[in-house]
C-alpha positions in Angstrom: 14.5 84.8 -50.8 11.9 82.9 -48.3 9.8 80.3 -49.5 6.7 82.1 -49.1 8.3 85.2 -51.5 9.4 82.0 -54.0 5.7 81.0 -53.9 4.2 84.3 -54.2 6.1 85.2 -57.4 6.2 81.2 -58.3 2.4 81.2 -58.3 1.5 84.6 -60.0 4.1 84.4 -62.8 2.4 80.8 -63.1 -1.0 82.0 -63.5 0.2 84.7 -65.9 2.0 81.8 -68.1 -0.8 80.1 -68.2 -3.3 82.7 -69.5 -0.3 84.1 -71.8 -1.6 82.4 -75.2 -4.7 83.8 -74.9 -3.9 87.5 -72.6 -0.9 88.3 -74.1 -2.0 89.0 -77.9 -1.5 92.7 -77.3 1.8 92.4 -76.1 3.2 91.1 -79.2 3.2 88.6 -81.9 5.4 85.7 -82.9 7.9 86.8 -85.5 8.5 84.4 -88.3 10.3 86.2 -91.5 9.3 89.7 -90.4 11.9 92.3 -91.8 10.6 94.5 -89.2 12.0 93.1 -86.3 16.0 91.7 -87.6 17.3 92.9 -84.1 15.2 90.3 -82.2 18.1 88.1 -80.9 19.8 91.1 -80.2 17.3 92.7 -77.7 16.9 89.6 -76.3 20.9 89.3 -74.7 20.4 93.4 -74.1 17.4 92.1 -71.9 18.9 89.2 -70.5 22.5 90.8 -69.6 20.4 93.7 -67.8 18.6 91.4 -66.0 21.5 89.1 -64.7 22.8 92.5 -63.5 19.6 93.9 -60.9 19.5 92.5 -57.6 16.7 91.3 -56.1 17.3 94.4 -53.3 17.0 96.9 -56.2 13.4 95.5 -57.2 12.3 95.1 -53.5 13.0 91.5 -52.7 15.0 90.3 -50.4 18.1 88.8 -51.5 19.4 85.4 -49.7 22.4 85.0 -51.6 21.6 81.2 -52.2 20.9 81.9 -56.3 22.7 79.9 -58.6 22.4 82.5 -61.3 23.4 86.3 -60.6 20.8 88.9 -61.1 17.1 88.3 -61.3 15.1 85.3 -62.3 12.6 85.3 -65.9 9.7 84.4 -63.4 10.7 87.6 -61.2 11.1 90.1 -64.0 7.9 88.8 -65.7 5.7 88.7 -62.4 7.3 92.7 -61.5 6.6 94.0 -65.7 2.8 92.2 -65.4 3.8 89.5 -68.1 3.5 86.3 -68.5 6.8 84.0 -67.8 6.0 82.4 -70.7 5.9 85.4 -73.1 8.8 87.0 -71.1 11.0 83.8 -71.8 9.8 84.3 -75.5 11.2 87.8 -75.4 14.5 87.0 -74.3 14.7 83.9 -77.1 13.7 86.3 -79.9 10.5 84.7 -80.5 7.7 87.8 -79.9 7.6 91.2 -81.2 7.0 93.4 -78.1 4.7 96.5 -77.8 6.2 100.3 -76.2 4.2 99.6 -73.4 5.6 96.2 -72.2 9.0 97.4 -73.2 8.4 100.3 -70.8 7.2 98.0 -67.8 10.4 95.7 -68.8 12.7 98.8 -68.9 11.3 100.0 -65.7 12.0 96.4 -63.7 15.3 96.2 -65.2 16.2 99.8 -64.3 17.1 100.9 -67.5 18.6 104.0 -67.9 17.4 106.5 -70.7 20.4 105.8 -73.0 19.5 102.1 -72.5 15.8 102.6 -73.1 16.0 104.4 -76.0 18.4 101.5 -77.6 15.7 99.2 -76.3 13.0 101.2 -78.6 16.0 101.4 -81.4 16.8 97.3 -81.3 12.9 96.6 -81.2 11.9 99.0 -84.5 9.4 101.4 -82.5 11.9 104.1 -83.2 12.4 105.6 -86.7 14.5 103.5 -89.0 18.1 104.5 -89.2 18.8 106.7 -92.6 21.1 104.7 -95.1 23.8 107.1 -95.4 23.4 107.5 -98.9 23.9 111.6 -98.5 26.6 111.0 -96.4 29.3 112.0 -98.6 28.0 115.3 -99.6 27.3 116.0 -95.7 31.6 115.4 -95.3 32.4 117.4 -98.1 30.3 120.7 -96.1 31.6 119.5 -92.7 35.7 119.1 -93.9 35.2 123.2 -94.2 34.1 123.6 -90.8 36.6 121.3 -89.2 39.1 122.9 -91.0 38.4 126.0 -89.3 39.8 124.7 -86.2 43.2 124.8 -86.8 44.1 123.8 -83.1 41.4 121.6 -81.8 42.0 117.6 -83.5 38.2 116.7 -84.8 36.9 113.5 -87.0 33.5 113.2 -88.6 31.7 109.9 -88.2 29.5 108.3 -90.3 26.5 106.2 -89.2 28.9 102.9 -88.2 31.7 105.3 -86.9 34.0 105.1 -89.9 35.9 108.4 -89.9 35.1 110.3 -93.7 36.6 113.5 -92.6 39.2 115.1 -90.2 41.4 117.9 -90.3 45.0 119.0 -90.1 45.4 119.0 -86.3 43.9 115.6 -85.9 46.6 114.4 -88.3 49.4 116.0 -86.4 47.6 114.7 -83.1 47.0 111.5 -83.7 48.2 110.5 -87.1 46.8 110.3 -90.7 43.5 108.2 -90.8 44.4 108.4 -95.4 47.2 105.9 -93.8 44.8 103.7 -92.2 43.1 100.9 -94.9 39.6 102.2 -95.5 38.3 99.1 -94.2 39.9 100.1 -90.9 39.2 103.5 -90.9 37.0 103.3 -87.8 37.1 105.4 -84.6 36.5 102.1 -83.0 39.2 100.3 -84.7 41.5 103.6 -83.7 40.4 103.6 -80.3 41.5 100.0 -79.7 44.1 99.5 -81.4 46.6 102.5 -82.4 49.4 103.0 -80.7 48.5 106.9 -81.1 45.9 106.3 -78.6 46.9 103.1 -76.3 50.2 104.5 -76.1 49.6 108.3 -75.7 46.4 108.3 -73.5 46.4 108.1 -70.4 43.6 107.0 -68.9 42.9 104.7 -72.1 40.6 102.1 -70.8 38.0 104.9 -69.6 37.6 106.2 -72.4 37.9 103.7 -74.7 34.8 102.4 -73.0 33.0 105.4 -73.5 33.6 105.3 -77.2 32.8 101.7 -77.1 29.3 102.0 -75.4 28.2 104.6 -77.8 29.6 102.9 -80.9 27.3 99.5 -79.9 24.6 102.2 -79.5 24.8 104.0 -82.5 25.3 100.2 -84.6 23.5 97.7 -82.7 20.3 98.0 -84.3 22.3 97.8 -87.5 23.9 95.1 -86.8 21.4 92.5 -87.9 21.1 93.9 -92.0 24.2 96.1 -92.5 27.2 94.5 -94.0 29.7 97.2 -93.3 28.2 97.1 -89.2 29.1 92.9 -89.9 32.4 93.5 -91.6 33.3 96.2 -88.7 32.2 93.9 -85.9 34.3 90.8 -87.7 37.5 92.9 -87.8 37.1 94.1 -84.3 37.1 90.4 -83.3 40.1 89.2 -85.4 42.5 92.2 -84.8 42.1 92.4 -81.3 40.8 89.3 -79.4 42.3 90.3 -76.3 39.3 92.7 -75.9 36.8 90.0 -77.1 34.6 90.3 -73.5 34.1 94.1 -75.1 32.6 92.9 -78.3 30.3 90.7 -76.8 29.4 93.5 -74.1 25.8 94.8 -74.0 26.6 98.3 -72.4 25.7 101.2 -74.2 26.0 104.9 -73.7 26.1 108.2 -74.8 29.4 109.9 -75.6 29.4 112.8 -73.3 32.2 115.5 -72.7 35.5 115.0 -70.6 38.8 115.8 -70.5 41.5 113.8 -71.8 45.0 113.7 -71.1 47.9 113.1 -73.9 51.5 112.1 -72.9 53.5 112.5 -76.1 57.0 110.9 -76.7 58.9 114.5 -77.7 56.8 117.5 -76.4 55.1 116.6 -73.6 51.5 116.5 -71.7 48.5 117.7 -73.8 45.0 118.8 -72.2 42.0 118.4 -74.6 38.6 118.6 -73.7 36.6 115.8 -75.9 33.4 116.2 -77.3 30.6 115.0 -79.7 27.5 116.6 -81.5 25.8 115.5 -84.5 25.3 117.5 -87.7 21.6 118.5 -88.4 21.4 117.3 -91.7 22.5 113.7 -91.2 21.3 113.4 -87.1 23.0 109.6 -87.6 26.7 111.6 -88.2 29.0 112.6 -85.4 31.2 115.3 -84.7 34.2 114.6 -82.5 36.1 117.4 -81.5 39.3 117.9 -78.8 39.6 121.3 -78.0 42.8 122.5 -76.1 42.3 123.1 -72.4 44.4 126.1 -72.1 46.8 128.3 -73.5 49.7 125.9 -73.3 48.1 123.3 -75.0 46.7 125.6 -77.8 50.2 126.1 -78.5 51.0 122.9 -78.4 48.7 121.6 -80.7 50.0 124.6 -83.1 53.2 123.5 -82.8 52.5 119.8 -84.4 50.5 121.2 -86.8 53.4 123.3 -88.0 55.9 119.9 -87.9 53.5 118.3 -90.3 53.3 121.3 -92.8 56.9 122.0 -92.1 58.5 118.1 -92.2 55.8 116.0 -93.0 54.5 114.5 -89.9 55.5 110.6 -89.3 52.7 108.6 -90.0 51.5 105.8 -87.2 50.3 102.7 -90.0 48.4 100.9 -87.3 46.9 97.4 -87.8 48.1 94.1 -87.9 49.8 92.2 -90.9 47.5 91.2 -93.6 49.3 90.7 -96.2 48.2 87.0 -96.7 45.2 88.1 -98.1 46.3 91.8 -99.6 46.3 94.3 -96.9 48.8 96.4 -96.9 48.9 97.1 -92.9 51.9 97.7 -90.9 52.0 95.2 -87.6 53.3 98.4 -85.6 49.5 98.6 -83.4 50.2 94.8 -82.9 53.5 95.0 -82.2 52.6 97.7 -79.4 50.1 95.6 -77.9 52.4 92.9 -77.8 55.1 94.7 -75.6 53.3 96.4 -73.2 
């Protein structure tokens, strides 16, 4: 950047700084014990992450390459979203409850997408408060009759934090029984990263363990702050698998569209299933994951593990690491597989 484009945005995010105390009222307030804002700290890295990532070329500045710091300056993004540095550095610290419209000028500098604005809204409480879950269990017992209908197609229901309350047979003789998994593990997320059903099996793992992982911290990340079960979740991620540590700490989020997915299993071969989510009407916080067979072949496929199970009793993947030092009863196997590949 030229010095005359440093001075510009020097000078106006200046002026803006110092009229902030007395302009910048509407834009917020500083929090002190509010309840209504617990996810403060948390918007703050979403904000500052976002911003490291935007060049100056994407904002319509020119980009030198002499920064000592990727992404954009606090002074740039505050000048471009008409707040004061100031108020913006506040923001990032935790320290000021925003309004819709800043966030929306923010959003709009940092080039947020929808998915990312919308968690923006969710992290900063201008979006309705996320149910409690307390009618989650009758929801699972309606839904285990529906995915029970679908004897071929594998499919989980999710709670609010992705713990898995219901599944059928097919997703048992897919992927292995989740009733063998601890219930404090029993977490798509958990699954996802660390079976060897799915690291071992899937190809194409990282992809879409990704995908799960940007809409898990999407779905919990505004939970994070007040939920002891989103806390114990995020504490077990980080002590069963460090290796993936740079994902717990990511700020990504997403929503967990359709694709297909491709299964390599030890004794019978490929398997084609097309992945997919919705969310039940009465509990919009739930999700629905099913994988429907591509084709033919893999419908048959699926109907032939399912008739293993019922016919020999399927072998069950125990997946976790070993805890009995303080009472779990998990198998090392998923630690084990991680080890040797």
């Amino acid at each position: 950047m030229n010095a005359s484009a440093d001075t510009s945005l020097n000078t106006s995010a200046n002026r803006s700084a110092d009229s902030s105390a007395q302009t910048d009222t509407h834009h917020g307030e500083e929090i002190g014990e509010s309840r209504q804002f617990a996810n403060s700290k948390e918007l703050g890295a979403f904000l500052r992450a976002h911003r490291e990532r935007r060049s100056p070329r994407e904002v319509g500045l020119p980009d030198t390459g002499r920064r000592r710091t990727p992404g954009l300056r606090r002074e740039e993004v505050a000048a471009l979203s008409g707040v004061g540095l100031a108020w913006y550095t506040w923001l990032e610290q935790g320290r000021v409850i925003p309004s819709r419209k800043v966030l929306e000028a923010v959003a709009r500098t940092l080039g947020l997408n929808a998915v990312s604005y919308r968690h923006v809204l969710a992290l900063s409480g201008l979006l309705p408060p996320a149910p409690d879950g307390a009618g989650h269990d009758e929801v699972a017992a309606r839904v285990q009759s529906l995915l029970d209908t679908w004897e071929n197609s594998p499919a989980v229901l999710l709670d609010s934090r992705f713990d898995i309350t219901a599944w059928n047979e097919a997703y048992t003789a897919v992927w292995s029984d989740p009733a063998a998994i601890p219930a404090e593990r029993r977490n798509l997320m958990w699954c996802v990263a660390g079976s060897p059903a799915f690291r071992s099996t899937l190809l194409d793992w990282e992809p879409v363990a990704r995908a799960v992982l940007a809409h898990f911290r999407g779905q919990t990340a505004r939970l994070a702050a007040t939920d002891r079960r989103t806390q114990e979740i995020y504490a077990t991620l980080r002590e069963d698998f460090p290796e993936l540590t740079e994902w717990w700490e990511c700020q990504g989020v997403g929503d967990l569209t359709a694709r297909r997915i491709s299964v390599l299993l030890p004794r019978h071969g490929g398997l084609d299933l097309l992945f997919s989510a919705f969310r039940p009407v009465d509990d919009p916080e739930a999700l629905i994951v099913v994988q429907a067979p591509v084709g033919p072949a893999d419908r048959e496929l699926v109907s032939r593990l399912v008739r293993e199970s019922r016919g020999t009793g399927a072998e069950i993947v125990r997946i976790g690491r070993d805890r009995a030092a303080d009472g779990h009863p998990v198998a090392a196997s998923a630690k084990k597989e991680r080890s040797s590949a």
